[in-house]
N, C-alpha and C positions, 0 to 999 in steps of 0.2 A: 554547240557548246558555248555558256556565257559565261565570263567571270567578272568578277568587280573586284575592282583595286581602291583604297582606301588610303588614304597618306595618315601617317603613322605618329609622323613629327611637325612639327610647325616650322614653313620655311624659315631659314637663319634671318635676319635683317642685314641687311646689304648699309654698309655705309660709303659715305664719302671718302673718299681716296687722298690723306691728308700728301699735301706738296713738301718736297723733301730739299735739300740743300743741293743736291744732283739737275734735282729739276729746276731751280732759278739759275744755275751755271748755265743750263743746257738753253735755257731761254738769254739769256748775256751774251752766250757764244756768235761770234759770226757765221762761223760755218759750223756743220756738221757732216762727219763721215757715214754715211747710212751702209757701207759696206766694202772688202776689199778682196780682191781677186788678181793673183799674182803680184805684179806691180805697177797695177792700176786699182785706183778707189773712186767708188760714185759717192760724191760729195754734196750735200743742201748747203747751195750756198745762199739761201736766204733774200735772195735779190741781189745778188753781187752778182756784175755782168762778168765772166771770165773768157778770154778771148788768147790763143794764141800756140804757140808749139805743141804745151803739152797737154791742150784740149785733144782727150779725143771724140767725145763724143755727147750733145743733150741731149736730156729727156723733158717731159713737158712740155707744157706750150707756154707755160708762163716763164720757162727758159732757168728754174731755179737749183736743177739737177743735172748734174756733170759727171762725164768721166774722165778722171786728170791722171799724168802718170803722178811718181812717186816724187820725182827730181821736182813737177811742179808742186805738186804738194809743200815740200819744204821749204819752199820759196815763198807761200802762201803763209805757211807756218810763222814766219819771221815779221808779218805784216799783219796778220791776224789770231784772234782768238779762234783755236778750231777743239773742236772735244767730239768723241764718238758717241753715234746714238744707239751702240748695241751693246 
């Protein structure tokens, strides 16, 4: 058995994805929260070296992904611009 399919409608045009007010903060930002789980959050910290207590844990190799508790977070807070990337 053969059949043949025929498109019906003319694909949409796909545009450019205009940059919003969100996206030049989130580029400003020093860090970014990429997720949070209890009360620890894996944070992009953009090349910020973070080092200490309430490290617990990186990812990548370029060292730019952390997971911090929350008491560091705040601390980070007061010292930096941080905004959520979800």
């Amino acid at each position: 058995m053969k059949t043949t399919g025929y498109f019906t409608t003319p694909k949409p045009i796909r545009r450019k994805y205009p940059r919003t007010l969100i996206d030049d903060q989130k580029d400003a930002a020093d860090m970014l929260i990429e997720g949070c789980e209890g009360n620890t959050y894996t944070v992009n910290t953009k090349g910020i070296e973070l080092t200490g207590k309430g490290v617990k844990c990186r990812y990548n190799n370029d060292g730019s992904y952390y997971e911090i508790t929350e008491r560091l977070l705040r601390r980070l807070e007061a010292q930096y611009n941080i905004m959520t990337n979800f």
